[in-house]
C-alpha positions as CSV (number, residue, x, y, z in Angstrom):
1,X,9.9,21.3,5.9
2,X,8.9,17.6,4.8
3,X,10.0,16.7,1.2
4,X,7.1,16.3,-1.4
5,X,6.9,12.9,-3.7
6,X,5.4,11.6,-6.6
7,X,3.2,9.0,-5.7
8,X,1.8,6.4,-8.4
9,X,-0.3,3.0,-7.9
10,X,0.6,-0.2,-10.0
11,X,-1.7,-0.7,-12.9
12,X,-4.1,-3.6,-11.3
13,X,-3.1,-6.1,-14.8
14,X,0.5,-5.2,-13.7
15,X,0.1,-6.6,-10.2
16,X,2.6,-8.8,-8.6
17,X,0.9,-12.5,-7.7
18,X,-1.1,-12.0,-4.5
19,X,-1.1,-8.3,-4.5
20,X,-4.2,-6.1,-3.9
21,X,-2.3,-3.0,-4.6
22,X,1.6,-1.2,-5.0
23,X,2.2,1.7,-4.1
24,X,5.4,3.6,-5.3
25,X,6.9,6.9,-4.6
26,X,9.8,8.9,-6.1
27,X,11.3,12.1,-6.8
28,X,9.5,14.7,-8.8
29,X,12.0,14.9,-11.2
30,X,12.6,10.7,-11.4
31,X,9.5,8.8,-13.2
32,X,9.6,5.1,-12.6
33,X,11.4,2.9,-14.0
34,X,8.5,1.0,-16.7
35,X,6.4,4.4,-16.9
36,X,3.2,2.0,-18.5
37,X,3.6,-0.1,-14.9
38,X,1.8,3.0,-12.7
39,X,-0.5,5.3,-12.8
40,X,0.2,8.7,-11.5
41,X,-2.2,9.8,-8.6
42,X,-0.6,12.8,-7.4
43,X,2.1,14.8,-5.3
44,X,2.0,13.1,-1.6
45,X,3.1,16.7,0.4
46,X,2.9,15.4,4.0
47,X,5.1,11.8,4.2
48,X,5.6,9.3,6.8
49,X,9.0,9.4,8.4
50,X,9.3,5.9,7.6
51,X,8.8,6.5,3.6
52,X,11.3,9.7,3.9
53,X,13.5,6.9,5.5
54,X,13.2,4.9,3.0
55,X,13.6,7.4,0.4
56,X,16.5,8.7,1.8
57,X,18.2,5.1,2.1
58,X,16.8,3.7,-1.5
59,X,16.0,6.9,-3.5
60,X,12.6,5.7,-4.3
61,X,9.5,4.1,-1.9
62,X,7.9,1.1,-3.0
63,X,4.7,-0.5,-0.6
64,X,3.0,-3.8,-2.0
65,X,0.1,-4.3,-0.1
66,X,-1.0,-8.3,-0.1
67,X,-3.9,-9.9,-0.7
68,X,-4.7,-11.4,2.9
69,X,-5.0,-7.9,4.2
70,X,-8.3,-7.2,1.8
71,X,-9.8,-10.2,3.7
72,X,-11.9,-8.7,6.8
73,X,-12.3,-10.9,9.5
74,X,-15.9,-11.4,10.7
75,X,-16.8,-9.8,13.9
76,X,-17.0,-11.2,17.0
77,X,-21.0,-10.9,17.5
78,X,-21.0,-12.4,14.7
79,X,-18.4,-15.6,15.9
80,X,-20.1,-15.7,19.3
81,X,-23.6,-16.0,17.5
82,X,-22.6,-19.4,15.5
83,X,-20.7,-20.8,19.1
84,X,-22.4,-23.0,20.4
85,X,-23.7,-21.9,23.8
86,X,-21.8,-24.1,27.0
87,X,-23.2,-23.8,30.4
88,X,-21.8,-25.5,33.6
């Protein structure tokens, strides 16, 4: 049976510098650290190996998710389109 966390999202005015979002998880029974940082979104029943991992090794999880990865990349009909054409 797979633990179950607390999981809580940065406030967004509490945001590290070129972070979209922060994720953080912890015990049920350990709040974080700066309770006025996060806002509680609810019990995560079905974690990734790689957060129990990290729970296991750290006692909490903590994910900051940058900015760049917002960004979406344009497609590549899009691309193609404004390439100019080259025949030989």
């Amino acid at each position: 049976m797979r633990p179950v966390y607390n999981l809580y999202q940065m406030k967004p005015d509490r945001l590290p510098k070129g972070a979209r979002s922060a994720w953080l998880r912890t015990l049920p029974d350990q709040p974080p650290p700066v309770a006025d940082d996060w806002m509680y979104v609810g019990k995560e029943r079905h974690p990734s190996k790689w957060t129990m991992a990290e729970m296991d090794a750290k006692g909490t999880c903590y994910l900051e998710v940058p900015s760049w990865l917002s960004r979406r990349s344009e497609t590549p009909t899009e691309e193609s389109a404004k390439a100019p054409a080259t025949e030989g």
